[in-house]
C-alpha positions as CSV (number, residue, x, y, z in Angstrom):
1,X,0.0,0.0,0.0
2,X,2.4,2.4,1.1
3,X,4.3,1.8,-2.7
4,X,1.4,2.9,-4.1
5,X,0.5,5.4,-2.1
6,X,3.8,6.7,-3.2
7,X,3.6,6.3,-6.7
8,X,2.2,10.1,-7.3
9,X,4.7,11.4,-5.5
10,X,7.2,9.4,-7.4
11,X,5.7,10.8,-10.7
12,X,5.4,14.5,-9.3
13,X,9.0,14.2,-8.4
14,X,9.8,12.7,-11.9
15,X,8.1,15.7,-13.5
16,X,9.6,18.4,-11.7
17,X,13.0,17.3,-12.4
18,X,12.2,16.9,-16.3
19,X,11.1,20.3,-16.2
20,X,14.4,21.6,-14.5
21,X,16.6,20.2,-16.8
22,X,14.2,22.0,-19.8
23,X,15.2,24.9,-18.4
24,X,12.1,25.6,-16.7
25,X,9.9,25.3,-19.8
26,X,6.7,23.3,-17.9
27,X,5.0,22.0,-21.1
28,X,6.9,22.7,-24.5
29,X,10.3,21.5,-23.1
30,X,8.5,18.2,-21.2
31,X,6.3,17.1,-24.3
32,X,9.7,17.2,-26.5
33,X,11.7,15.4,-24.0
34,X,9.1,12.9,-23.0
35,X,9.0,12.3,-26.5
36,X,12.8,11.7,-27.1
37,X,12.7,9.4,-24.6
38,X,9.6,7.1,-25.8
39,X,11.2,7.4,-29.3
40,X,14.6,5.9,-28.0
41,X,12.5,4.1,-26.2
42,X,10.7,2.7,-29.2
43,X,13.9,2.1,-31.3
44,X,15.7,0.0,-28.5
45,X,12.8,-2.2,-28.2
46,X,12.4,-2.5,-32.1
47,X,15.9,-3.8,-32.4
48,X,15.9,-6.2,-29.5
49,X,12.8,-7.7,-30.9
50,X,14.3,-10.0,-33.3
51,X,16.4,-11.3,-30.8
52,X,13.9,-12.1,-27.5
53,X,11.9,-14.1,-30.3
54,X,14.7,-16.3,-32.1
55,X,15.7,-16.5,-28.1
56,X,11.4,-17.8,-27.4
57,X,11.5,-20.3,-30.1
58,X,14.9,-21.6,-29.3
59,X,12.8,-23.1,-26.0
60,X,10.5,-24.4,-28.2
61,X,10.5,-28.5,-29.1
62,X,9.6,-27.6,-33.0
63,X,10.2,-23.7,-33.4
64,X,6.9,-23.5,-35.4
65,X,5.5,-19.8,-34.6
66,X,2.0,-19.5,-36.3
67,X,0.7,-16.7,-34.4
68,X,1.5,-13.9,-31.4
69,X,-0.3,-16.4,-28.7
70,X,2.8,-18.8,-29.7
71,X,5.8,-16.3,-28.4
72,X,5.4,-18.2,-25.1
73,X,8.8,-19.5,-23.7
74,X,9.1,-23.2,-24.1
75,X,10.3,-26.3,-21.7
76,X,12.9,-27.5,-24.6
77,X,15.3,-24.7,-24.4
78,X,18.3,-26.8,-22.0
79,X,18.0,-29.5,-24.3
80,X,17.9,-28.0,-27.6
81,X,21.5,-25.9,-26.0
82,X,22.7,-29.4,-25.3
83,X,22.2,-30.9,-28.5
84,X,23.0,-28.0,-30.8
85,X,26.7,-27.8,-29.0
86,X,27.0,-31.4,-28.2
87,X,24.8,-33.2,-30.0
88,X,25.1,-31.3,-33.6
89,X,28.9,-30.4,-32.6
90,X,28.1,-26.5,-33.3
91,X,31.0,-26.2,-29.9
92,X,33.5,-26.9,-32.6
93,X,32.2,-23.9,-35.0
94,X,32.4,-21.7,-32.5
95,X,35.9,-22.7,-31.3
96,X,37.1,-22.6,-34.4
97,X,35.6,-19.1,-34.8
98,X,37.1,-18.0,-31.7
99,X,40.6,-19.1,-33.0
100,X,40.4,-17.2,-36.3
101,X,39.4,-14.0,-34.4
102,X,42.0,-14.1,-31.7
103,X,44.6,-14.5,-34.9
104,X,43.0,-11.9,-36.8
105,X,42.5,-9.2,-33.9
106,X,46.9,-9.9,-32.7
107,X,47.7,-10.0,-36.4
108,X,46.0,-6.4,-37.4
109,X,47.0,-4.7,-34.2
110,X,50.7,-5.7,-35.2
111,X,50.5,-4.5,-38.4
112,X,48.0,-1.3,-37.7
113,X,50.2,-0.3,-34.9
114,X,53.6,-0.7,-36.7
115,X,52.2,1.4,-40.0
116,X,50.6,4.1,-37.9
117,X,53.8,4.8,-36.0
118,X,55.4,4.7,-39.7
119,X,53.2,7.1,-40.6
120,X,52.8,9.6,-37.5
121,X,56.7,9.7,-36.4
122,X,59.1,8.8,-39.4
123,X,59.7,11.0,-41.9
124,X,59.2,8.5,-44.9
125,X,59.0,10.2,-48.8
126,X,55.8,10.4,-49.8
127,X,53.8,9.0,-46.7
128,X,50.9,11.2,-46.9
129,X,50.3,9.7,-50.2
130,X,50.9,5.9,-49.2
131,X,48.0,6.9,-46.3
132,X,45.9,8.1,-49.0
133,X,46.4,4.7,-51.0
134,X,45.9,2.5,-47.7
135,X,42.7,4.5,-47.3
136,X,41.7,3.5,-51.1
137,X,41.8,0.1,-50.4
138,X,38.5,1.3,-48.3
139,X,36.6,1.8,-51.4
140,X,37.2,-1.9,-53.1
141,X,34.2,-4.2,-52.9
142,X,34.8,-7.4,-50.9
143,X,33.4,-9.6,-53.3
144,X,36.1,-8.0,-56.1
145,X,39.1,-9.4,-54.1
146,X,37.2,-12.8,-54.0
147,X,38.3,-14.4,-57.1
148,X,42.5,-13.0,-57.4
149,X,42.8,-14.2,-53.8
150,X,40.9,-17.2,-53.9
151,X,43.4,-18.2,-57.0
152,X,46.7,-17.3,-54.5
153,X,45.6,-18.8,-51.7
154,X,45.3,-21.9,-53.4
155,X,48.7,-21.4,-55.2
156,X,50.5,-21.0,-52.1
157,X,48.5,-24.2,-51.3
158,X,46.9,-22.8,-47.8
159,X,43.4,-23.3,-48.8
160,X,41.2,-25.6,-46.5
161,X,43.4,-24.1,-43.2
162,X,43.7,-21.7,-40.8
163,X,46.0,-19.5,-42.7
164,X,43.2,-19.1,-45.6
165,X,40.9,-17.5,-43.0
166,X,43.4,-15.4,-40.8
167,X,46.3,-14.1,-43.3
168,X,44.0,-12.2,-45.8
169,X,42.3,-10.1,-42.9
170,X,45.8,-9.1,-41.1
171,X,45.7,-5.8,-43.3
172,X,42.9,-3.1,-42.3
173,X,43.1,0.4,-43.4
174,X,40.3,1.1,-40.8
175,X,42.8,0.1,-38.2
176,X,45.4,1.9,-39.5
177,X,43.3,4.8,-39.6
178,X,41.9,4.9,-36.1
179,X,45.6,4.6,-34.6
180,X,46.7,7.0,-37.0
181,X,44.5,9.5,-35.6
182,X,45.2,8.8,-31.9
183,X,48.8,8.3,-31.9
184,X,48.5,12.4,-33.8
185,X,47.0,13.2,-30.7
186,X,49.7,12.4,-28.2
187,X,52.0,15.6,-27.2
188,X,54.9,15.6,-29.4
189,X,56.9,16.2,-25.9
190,X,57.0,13.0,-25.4
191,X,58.9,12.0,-28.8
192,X,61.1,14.5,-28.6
193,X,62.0,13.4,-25.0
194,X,62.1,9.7,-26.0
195,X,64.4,10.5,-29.3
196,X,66.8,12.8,-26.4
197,X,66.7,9.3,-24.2
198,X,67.7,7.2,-27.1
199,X,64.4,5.0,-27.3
200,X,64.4,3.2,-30.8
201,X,61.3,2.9,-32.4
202,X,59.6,-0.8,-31.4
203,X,60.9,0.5,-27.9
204,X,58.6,3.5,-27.7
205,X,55.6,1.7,-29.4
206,X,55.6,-0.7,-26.6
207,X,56.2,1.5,-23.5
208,X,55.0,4.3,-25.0
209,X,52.3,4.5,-27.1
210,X,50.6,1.0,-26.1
211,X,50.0,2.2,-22.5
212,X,48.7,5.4,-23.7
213,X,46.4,4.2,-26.5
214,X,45.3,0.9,-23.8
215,X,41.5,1.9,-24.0
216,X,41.7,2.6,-27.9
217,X,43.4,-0.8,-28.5
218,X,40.9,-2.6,-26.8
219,X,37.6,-0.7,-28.5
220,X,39.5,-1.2,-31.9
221,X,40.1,-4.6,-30.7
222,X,35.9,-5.1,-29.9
223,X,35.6,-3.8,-33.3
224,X,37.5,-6.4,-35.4
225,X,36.9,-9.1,-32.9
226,X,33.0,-8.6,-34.0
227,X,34.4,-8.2,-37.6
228,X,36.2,-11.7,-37.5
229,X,33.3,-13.6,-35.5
230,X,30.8,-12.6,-38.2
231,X,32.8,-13.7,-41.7
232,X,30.8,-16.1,-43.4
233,X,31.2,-16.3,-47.1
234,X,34.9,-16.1,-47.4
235,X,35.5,-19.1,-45.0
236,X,32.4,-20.9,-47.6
237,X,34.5,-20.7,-50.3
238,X,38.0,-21.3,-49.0
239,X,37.2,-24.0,-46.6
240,X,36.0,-27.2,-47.8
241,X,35.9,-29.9,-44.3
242,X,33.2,-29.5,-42.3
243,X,34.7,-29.7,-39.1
244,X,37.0,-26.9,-39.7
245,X,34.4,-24.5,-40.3
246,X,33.3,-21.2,-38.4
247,X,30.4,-20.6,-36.8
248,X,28.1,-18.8,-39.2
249,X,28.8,-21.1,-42.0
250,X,27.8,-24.1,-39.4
251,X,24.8,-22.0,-38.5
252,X,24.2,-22.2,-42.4
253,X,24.4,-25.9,-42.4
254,X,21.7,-26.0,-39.7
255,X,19.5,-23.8,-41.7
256,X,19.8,-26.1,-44.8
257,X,18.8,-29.7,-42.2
258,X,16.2,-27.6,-40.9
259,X,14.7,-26.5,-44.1
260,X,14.7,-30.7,-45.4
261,X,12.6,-31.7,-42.0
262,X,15.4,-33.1,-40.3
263,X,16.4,-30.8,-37.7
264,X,13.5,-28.1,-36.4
265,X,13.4,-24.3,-36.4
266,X,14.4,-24.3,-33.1
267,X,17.9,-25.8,-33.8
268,X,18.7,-22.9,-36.2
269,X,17.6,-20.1,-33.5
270,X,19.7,-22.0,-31.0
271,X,22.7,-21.5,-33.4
272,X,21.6,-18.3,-33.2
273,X,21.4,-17.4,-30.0
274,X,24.8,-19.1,-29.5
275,X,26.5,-16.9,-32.2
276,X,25.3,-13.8,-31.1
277,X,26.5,-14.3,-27.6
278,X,30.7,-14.2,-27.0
279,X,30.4,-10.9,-29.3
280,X,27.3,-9.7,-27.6
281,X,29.4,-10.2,-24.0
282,X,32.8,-8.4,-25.0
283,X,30.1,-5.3,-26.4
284,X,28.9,-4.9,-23.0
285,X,32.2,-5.6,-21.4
286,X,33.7,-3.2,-23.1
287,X,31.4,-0.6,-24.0
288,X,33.2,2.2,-22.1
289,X,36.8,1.4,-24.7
290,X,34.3,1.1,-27.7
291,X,32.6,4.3,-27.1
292,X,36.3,6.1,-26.7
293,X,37.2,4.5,-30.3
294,X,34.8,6.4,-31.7
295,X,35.7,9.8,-30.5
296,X,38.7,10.5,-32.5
297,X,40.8,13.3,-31.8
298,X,43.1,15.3,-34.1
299,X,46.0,17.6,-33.5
């Protein structure tokens, strides 16, 4: 009783503080901000839709959704888990997913963080343009690259491995760019003081400019993590045994049992539900880091 006795206080409270922070505006300001609010509101709970109903028929024996009264969480959802990572081996997908991302994410910070300090520090002819051509690799269609590489992977005889998967994504121009931009931020004190102390180049990257850019490294790290996790057709054409592939070509296996009867709807949105998660838990782990990626500064 005495919670909702409260309740109109509660709101009274609510409303006054609304209207302070409009600036004292008691109905113009409030409407506009009350509507802000149910439209963010409204957009959050548009996107998580798709998810809290592939995560409701993943509890489901079948997966069969005919109408709204059948988004009712099922009793099947441990054992469908159970046999979509044991049962169906999806555990394998996923590990081997995990692998190729913890390559690729080491492999392009190496080579990000080695060109950016190229390009902030050194004084290398004709760098600005070399940026400007890393930058124009931007603008080339994955599918383009597809064939040429496809025809040296397969020279160099590294198709149908992990080298197929990792060594073509060790290159990123978006990486390049984001430390590009941070490391131009630092005080140029602090090379000028390391270059007076004799510090050699790997040196200063590594006690340096690695603790100084920690929270950037691990949001651009989020990023390509996320990147890695979610290739699918590039491991589909390059990787021909089943148990080496990743997880969202395995998810596309389950799709194509489901959709000849043997396997039911529910297995392919527990493959879902399994693939969105270890990306899904590093984006909330590391929110704060992914949020300072984005806010580039520039000198």
């Amino acid at each position: 009783m005495s919670s909702v006795a409260t309740l109109p206080d509660r709101l009274g409270e609510y409303t006054e503080q609304m209207v302070a922070e409009t600036g004292g505006d008691t109905r113009d300001g409030l409407v506009e901000r009350l509507s802000l609010h149910a439209l963010a509101l409204g957009a959050v709970l548009l996107l998580v839709l798709p998810v809290v109903v592939a995560a409701i028929v993943s509890t489901k024996p079948t997966g069969i959704v005919t109408s709204v009264a059948d988004l009712v969480p099922g009793r099947s959802g441990a054992a469908n888990y159970r046999r979509a990572l044991v049962g169906l081996g999806f555990w394998r997908f996923m590990l081997n997913s995990f692998v190729m991302a913890a390559i690729i994410v080491v492999g392009k910070l190496l080579v990000a963080a080695l060109a950016a300090l190229a390009i902030v520090y050194y004084r290398l002819p004709y760098k600005n343009l070399v940026f400007l051509v890393v930058l124009f690799t931007l603008m080339l269609p994955v599918p383009v690259r597809f064939v040429p590489l496809y025809r040296l992977v397969v020279e160099l005889g590294w198709n149908n491995s992990f080298l197929a998967i990792t060594v073509p994504y060790l290159a990123s121009a978006t990486t390049v760019f984001i430390l590009r931009q941070h490391f131009r931020s630092i005080p140029s004190s602090l090379v000028e003081t390391a270059k007076l102390d004799g510090v050699g180049p790997l040196r200063f990257l590594v006690s340096v400019l690695v603790p100084m850019s920690r929270g950037i490294i691990v949001g651009v790290s989020v990023i390509m993590f996320v990147y890695a996790w979610n290739q699918y057709l590039w491991p589909l054409v390059i990787i021909d045994t089943e148990g080496q592939q990743v997880a969202q070509v395995g998810l596309s296996l389950l799709r194509g049992q489901a959709s000849s009867g043997e396997i039911a709807w529910s297995m392919v949105m527990t493959g879902s539900i399994l693939t969105l998660l270890p990306p899904l838990a590093l984006l909330v782990a590391f929110r704060k880091p992914l949020l300072e990626t984005f806010t580039l500064q520039q000198r």
